[in-house]
C-alpha positions as CSV (number, residue, x, y, z in Angstrom):
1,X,20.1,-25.5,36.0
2,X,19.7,-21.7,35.0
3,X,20.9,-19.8,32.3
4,X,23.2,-17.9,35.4
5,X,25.0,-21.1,36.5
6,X,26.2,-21.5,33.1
7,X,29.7,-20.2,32.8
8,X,31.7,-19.3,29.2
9,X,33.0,-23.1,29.1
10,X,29.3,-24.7,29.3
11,X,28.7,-22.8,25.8
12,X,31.4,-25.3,23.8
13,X,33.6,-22.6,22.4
14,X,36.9,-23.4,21.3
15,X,40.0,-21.6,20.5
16,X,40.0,-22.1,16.4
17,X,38.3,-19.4,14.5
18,X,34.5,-20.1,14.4
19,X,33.1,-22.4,11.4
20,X,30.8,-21.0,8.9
21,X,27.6,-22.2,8.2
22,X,28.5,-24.6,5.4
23,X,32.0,-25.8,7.5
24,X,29.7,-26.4,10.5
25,X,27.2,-28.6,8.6
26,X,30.1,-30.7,6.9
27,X,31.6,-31.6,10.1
28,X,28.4,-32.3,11.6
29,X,27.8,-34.8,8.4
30,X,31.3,-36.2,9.3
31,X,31.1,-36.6,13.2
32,X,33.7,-34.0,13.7
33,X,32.1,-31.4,15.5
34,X,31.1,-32.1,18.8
35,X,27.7,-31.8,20.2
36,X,26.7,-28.8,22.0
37,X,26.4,-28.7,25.9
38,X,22.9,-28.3,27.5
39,X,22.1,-24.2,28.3
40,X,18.7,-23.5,30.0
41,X,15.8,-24.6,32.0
42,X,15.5,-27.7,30.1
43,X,12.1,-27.8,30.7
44,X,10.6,-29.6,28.5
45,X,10.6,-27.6,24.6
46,X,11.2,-24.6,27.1
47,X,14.2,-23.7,24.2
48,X,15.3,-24.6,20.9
49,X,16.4,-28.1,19.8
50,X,19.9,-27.2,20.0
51,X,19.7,-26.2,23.9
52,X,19.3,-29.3,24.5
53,X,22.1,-30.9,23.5
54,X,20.8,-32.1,19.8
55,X,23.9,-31.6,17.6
56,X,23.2,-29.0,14.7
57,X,25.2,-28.0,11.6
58,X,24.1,-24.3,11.9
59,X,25.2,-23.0,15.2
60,X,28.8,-22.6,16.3
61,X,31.1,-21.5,19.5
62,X,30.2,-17.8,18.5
63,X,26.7,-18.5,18.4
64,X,26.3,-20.1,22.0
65,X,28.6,-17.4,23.4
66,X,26.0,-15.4,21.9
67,X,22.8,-16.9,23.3
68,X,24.9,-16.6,26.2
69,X,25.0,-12.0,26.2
70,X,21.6,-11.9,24.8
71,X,20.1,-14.2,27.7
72,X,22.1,-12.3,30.3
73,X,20.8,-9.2,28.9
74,X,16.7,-10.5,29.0
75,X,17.0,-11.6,32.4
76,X,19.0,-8.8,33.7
77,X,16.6,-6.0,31.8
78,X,13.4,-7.8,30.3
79,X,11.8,-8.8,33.6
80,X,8.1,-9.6,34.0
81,X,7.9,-6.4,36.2
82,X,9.4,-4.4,33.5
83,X,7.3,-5.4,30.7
84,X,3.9,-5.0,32.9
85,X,5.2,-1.9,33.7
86,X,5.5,-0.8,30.5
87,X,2.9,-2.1,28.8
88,X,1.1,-0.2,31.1
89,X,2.4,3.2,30.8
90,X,2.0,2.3,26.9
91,X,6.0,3.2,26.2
92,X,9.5,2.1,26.7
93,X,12.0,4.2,28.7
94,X,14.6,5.9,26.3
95,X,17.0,4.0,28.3
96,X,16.4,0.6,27.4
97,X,17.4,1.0,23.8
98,X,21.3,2.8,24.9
99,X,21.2,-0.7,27.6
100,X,20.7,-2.4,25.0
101,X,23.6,-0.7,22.3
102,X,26.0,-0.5,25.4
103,X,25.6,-4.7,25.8
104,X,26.3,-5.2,21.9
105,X,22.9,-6.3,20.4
106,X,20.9,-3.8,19.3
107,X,22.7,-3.1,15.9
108,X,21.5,-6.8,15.2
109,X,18.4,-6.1,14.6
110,X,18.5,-4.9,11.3
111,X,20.1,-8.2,9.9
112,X,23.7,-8.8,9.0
113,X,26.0,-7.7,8.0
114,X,27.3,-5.8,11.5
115,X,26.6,-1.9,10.6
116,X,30.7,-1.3,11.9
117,X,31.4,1.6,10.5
118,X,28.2,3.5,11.6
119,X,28.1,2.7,15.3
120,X,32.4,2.8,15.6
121,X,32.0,-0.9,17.5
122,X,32.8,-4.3,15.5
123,X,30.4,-7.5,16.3
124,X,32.1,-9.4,19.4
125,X,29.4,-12.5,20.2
126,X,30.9,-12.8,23.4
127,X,30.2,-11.5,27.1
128,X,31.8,-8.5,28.6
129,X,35.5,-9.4,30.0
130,X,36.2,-12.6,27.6
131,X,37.0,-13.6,24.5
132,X,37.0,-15.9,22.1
133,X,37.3,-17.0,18.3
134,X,36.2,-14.2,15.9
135,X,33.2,-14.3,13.7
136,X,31.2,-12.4,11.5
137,X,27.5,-11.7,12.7
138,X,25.0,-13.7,10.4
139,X,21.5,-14.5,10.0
140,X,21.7,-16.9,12.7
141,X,23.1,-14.8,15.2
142,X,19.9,-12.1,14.1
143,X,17.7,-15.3,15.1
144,X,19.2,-15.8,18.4
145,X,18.9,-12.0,19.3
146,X,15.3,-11.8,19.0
147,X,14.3,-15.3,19.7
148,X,15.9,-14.5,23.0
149,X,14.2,-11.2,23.4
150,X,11.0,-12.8,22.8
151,X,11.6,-14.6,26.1
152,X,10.3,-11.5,27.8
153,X,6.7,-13.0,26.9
154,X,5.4,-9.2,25.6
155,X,5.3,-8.2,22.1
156,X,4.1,-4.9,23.2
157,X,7.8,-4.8,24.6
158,X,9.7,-6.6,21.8
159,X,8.1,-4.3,19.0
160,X,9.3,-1.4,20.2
161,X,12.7,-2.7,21.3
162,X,13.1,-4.3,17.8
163,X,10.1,-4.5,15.4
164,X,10.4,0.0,14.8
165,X,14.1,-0.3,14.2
166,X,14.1,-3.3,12.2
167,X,12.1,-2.4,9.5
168,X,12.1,1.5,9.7
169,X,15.7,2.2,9.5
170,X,16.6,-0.3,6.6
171,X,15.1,1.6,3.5
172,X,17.9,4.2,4.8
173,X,20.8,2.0,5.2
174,X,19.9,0.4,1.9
175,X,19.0,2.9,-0.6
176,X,19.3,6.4,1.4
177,X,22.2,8.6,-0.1
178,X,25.2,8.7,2.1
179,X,24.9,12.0,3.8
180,X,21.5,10.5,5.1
181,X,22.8,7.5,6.0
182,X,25.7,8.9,8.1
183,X,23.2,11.4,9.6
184,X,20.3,9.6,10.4
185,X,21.7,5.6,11.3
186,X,24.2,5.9,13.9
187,X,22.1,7.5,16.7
188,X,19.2,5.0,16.2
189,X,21.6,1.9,16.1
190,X,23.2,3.4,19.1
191,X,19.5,3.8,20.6
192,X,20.0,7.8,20.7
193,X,17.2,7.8,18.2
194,X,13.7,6.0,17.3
195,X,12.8,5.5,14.0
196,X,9.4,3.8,12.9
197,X,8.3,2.7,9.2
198,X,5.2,4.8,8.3
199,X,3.2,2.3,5.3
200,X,-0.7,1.4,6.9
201,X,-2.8,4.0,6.2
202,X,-6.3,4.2,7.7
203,X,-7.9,2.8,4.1
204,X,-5.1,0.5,3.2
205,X,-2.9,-1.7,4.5
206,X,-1.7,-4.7,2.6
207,X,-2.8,-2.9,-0.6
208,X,0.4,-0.8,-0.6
209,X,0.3,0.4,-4.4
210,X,-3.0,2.6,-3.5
211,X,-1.6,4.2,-0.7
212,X,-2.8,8.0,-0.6
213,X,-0.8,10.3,1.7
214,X,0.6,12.9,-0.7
215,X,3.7,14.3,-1.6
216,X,4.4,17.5,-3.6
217,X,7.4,18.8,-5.0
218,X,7.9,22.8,-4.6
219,X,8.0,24.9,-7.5
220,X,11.6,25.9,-6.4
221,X,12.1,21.6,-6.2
222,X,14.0,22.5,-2.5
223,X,11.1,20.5,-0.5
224,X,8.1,18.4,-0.6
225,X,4.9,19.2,0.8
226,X,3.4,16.0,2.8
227,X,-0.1,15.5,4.0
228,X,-2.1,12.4,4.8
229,X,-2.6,10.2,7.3
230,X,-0.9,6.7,8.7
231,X,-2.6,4.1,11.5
232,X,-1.0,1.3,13.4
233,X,2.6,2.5,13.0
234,X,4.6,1.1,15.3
235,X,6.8,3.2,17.6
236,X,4.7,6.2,16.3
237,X,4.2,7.7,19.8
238,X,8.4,7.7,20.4
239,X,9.9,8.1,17.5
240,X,11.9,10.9,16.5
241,X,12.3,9.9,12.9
242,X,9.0,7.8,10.4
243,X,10.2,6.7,7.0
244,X,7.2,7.6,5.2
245,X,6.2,5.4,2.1
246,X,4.1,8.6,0.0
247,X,2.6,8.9,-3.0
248,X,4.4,11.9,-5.7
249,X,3.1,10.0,-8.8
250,X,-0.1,10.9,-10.7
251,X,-3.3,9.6,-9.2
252,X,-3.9,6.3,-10.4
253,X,0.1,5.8,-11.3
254,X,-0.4,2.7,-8.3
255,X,3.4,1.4,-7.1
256,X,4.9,3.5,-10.1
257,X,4.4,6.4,-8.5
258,X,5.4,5.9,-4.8
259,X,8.5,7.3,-2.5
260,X,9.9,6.8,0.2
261,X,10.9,10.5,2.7
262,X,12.7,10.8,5.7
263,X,10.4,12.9,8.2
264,X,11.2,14.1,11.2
265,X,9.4,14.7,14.5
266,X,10.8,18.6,14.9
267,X,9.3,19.1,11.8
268,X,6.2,21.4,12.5
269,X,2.8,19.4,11.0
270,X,3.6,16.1,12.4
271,X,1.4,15.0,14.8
272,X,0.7,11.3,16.6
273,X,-2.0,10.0,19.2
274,X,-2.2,6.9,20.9
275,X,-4.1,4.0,18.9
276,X,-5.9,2.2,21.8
277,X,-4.9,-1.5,20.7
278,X,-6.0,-5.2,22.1
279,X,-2.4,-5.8,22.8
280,X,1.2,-4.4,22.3
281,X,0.7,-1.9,24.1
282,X,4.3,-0.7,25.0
283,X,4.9,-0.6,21.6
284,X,3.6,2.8,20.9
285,X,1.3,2.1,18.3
286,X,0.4,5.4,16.7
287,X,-2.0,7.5,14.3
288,X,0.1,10.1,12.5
289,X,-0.8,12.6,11.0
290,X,1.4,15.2,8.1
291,X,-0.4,18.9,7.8
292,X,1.6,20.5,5.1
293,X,4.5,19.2,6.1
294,X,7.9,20.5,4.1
295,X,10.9,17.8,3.9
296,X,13.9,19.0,2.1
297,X,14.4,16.7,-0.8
298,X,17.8,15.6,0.7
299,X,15.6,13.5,3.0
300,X,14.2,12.1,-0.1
301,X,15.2,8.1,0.7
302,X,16.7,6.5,-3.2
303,X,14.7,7.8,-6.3
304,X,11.7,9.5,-6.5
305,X,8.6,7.6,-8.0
306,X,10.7,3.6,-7.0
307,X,9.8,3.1,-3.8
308,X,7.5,0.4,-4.0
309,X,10.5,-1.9,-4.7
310,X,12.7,-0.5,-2.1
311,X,9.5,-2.0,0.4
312,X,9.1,-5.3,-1.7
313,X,13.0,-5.1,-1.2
314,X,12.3,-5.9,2.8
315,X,9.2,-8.0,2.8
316,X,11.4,-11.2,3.3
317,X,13.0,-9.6,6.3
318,X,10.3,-8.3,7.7
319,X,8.3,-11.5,7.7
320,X,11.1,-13.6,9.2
321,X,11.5,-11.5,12.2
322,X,7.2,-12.2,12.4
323,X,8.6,-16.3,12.0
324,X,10.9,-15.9,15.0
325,X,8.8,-13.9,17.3
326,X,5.3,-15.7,16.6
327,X,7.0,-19.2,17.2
328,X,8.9,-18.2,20.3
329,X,6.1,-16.7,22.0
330,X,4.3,-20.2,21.4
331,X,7.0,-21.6,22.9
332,X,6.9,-19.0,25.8
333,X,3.1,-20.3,26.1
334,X,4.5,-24.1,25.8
335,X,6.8,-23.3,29.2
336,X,4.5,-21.5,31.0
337,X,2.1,-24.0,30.8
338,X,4.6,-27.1,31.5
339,X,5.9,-25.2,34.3
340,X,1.8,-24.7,35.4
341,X,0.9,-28.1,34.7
342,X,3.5,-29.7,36.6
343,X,2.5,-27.8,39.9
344,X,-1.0,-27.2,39.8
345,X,-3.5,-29.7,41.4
346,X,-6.8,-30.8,40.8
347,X,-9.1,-33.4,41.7
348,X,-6.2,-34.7,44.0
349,X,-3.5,-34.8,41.3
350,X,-1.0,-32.5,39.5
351,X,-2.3,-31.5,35.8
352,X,0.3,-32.7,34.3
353,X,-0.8,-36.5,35.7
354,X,-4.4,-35.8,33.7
355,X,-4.0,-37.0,29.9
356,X,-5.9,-34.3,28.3
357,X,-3.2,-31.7,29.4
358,X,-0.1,-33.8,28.3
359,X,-2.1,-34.3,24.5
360,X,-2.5,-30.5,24.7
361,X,0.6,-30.0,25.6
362,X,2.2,-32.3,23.0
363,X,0.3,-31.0,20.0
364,X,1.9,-27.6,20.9
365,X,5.0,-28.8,21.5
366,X,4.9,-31.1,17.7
367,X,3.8,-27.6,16.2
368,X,6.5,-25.1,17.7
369,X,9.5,-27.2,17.3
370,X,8.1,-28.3,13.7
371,X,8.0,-24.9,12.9
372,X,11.6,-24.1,14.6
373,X,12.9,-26.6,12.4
374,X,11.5,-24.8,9.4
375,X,12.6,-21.7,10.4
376,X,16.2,-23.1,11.0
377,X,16.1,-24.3,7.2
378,X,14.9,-20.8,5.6
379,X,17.2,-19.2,8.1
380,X,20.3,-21.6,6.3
381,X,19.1,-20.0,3.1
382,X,19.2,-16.4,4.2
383,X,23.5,-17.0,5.0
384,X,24.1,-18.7,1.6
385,X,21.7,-16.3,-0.6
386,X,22.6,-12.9,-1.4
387,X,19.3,-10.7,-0.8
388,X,18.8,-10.8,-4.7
389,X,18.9,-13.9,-4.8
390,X,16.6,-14.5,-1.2
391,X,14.0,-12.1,-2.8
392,X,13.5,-14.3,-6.0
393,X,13.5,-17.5,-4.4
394,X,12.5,-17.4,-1.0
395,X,9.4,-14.6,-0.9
396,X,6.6,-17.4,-1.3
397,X,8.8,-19.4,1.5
398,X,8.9,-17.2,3.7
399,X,5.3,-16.0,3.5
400,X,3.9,-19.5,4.2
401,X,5.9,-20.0,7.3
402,X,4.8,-16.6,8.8
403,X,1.1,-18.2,8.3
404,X,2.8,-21.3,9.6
405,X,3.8,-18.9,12.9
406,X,1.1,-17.3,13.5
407,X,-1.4,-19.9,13.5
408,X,0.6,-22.1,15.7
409,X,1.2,-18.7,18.0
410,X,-2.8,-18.6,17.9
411,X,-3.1,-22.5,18.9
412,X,-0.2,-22.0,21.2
413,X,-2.0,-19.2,23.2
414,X,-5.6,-20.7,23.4
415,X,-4.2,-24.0,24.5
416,X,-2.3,-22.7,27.0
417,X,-5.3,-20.2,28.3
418,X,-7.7,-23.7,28.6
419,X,-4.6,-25.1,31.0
420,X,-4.6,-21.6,32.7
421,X,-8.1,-21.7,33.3
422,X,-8.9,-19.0,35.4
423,X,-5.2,-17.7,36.0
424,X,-5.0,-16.8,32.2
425,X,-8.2,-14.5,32.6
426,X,-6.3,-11.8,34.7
427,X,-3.9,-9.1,34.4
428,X,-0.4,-10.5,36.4
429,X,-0.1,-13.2,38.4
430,X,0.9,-16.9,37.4
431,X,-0.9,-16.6,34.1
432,X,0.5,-13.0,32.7
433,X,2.2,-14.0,30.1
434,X,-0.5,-15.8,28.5
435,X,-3.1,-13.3,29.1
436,X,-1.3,-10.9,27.8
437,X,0.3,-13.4,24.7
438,X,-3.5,-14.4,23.8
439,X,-4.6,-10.3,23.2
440,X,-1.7,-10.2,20.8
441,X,-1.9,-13.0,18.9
442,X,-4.0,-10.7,15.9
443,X,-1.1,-8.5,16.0
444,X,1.2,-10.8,13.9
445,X,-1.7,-13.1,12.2
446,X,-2.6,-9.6,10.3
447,X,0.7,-7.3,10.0
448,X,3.1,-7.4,7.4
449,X,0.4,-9.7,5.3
450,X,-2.4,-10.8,6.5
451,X,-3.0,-14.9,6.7
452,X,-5.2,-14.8,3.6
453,X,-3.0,-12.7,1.8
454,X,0.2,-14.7,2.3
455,X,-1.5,-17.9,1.7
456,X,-2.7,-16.6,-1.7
457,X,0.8,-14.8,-2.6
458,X,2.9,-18.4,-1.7
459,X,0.7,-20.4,-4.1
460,X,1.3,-17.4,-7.1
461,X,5.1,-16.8,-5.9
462,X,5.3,-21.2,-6.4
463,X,3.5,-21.1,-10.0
464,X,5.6,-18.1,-10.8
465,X,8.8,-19.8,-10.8
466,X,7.7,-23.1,-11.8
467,X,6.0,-21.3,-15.1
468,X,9.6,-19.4,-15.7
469,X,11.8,-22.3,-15.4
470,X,9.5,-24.3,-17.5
471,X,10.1,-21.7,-20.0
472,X,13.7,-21.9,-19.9
């Protein structure tokens, strides 16, 4: 059964307003809310636990109507032509970001709660022409938006569909002044506008207190003078706005003396070339470049000298997202290879029939939907944590399960190549996904943290709070 001969009743949804989180996981602990129907392939770990029917205390009637738009929206728009077509041409049409607006999503993407007033258009989980209980949008719709997307099998496509807009625009909506904010958010939640965070620079990149390109305050204090140089900045090549992480402080002040300015394209010494990349290609990966560049200080994004914290601020974020895309495109190398295995012969049987393929296939599947489960639980946290509250306690979390990601997303891919065999060698075909999945594995084991330095900041984020509550 497809995701297209599900109608709005195979989604459970009621008529009662939809539970909350904590309601939902009471009434699962007291039998009283009813196990969701089956939605999808149900191919084997193809999809989520609770796709298949597993009863689950986080998801409710808003949620599967949900999963219901975003699918419809992948298959209709994310095809595997689309994406190899624009991986290609290294860039996403302008149009895919209004599709994506005009079907109710792309708002989403910068986490709850539903940005409302700035796009005129309130959160409605269900499909076009029906209805149903109302509910607020939460982190666990945000998971379902882009762990559907990720369906598509192309980071290169997700990133600049989601990754530019999820972590460029929220240093505005959080801490920029309200005449920025009611300028600058509107057209790039209604996908008008792209908007990229600008924080790698070609000699640092997880060292963010050292960063070096250079702001200057005019004598007349009207504008700042920007030069310096950023690399790997995503949505670079298309972006008509780069929140730019600069330094203003003294040399040597480190994170003291770092903000954050709102530059844009039009602005004449802004220039960006194509970074040549192993993988997410349609991403627009840039190298940007600021020659005396002057930004009013309107565009100055919260106080000047404090923006270190305002980034620390959306680290947790940030990382999630990495959590739900690395672990859903090892589960998009999980299908493809069940799907493989099942049909392709050799040596007079199907692979599937040969043991070594169904242990491989197992240890990915014990590793993806392990780390679902995870993902499910920090997720839980996110909807009953304000984000002071997530950022003190769930930082070293959070960082240990992107590792967690990424590593099984590295597993995931080279298993699946091996199964692939020659197939997953070539550009298209039966093994494109995984081809093109295995090149950008190294773009989320190294982005937003590296491995090594996640690993080392979970262990001091643990000792941390266990020395300060010892203290107490």
């Amino acid at each position: 059964m497809s995701s297209s001969d599900l109608s709005l009743s195979d989604t459970n949804m009621g008529t009662s307003s939809s539970p909350s989180v904590s309601e939902s996981a009471s009434a699962v602990a007291t039998g009283a809310i009813s196990r969701p129907s089956l939605f999808g392939s149900q191919l084997p770990w193809a999809d989520p636990a609770w796709y298949r029917a597993h009863a689950s205390p986080y998801y409710g009637p808003s949620h599967a109507a949900f999963r219901l738009k975003v699918r419809a929206f992948v298959d209709k728009e994310l095809t595997s032509s689309n994406c190899t077509a624009w991986d290609e041409k290294k860039a996403l049409p302008r149009a895919i970001f209004k599709k994506a607006f005009e079907a109710g999503l792309l708002p989403g993407v910068v986490g709850p709660p539903w940005p409302t007033a700035l796009v005129g258009r309130s959160f409605n989980p269900y499909p076009a022409g029906t209805n149903g209980p109302n509910a607020e949008f939460d982190a666990f719709h945000e998971l379902i938006l882009v762990d559907e997307i990720c369906r598509c099998g192309s980071g290169g496509v997700v990133w600049g569909l989601v990754e530019g807009l999820q972590i460029g625009l929220p240093p505005v909506l959080l801490f920029g002044s309200q005449a920025l904010r009611e300028r600058i958010a509107p057209s790039c939640l209604r996908g008008d506008k792209v908007i990229c965070l600008c924080i790698s620079e070609p000699t640092h990149g997880s060292d963010v207190a050292n960063l070096k390109c250079d702001a200057q305050l005019s004598e007349d204090g009207t504008h700042y003078v920007v030069n310096g140089e950023k690399k790997w900045i995503t949505n670079g090549m298309f972006a008509d706005y780069f929140t730019v992480a600069v330094r203003t402080g003294k040399p040597g002040s480190a994170h003291k003396g770092i903000s954050f300015l709102l530059i844009e394209r039009n602005m004449p010494g802004v220039s960006t070339r194509q970074m040549l990349c192993s993988g997410v290609w349609a991403s627009g990966t840039a190298f940007v470049t600021f020659e005396d560049v002057k930004v009013p200080v309107d565009n100055l994004i919260g106080k000047q000298d404090e923006a270190f914290k305002y980034i620390m601020y959306n680290f947790n974020h940030e990382r999630w997202g990495f959590v739900v895309q690395a672990n859903r495109f090892a589960r998009v190398c999980l299908e493809e290879s069940a799907k493989y295995a099942m049909k392709r012969r050799t040596f007079g049987k199907r692979l599937i029939e040969h043991p070594v393929i169904r242990w491989k296939l197992a240890e990915m599947a014990r590793q993806v939907e392990a780390t679902h489960a995870a993902l499910e639980t920090l997720t839980y946290q996110m909807c009953t944590m304000n984000k002071t509250e997530q950022n003190a306690k769930l930082g070293g979390d959070i960082a240990l399960l992107k590792v967690q990601a990424t590593k099984v997303f590295e597993y995931c891919a080279r298993e699946a190549a091996q199964i692939f065999g020659g197939a997953s060698y070539v550009r298209g075909g039966q093994g494109e996904k995984v081809e093109r999945l295995y090149r950008e594995v190294r773009a989320y084991a190294i982005p937003g943290g590296s491995e090594e330095i996640l690993l080392d900041f979970g262990v001091r984020d643990a000792v941390r709070r266990y020395e300060s509550q010892s203290k107490m």
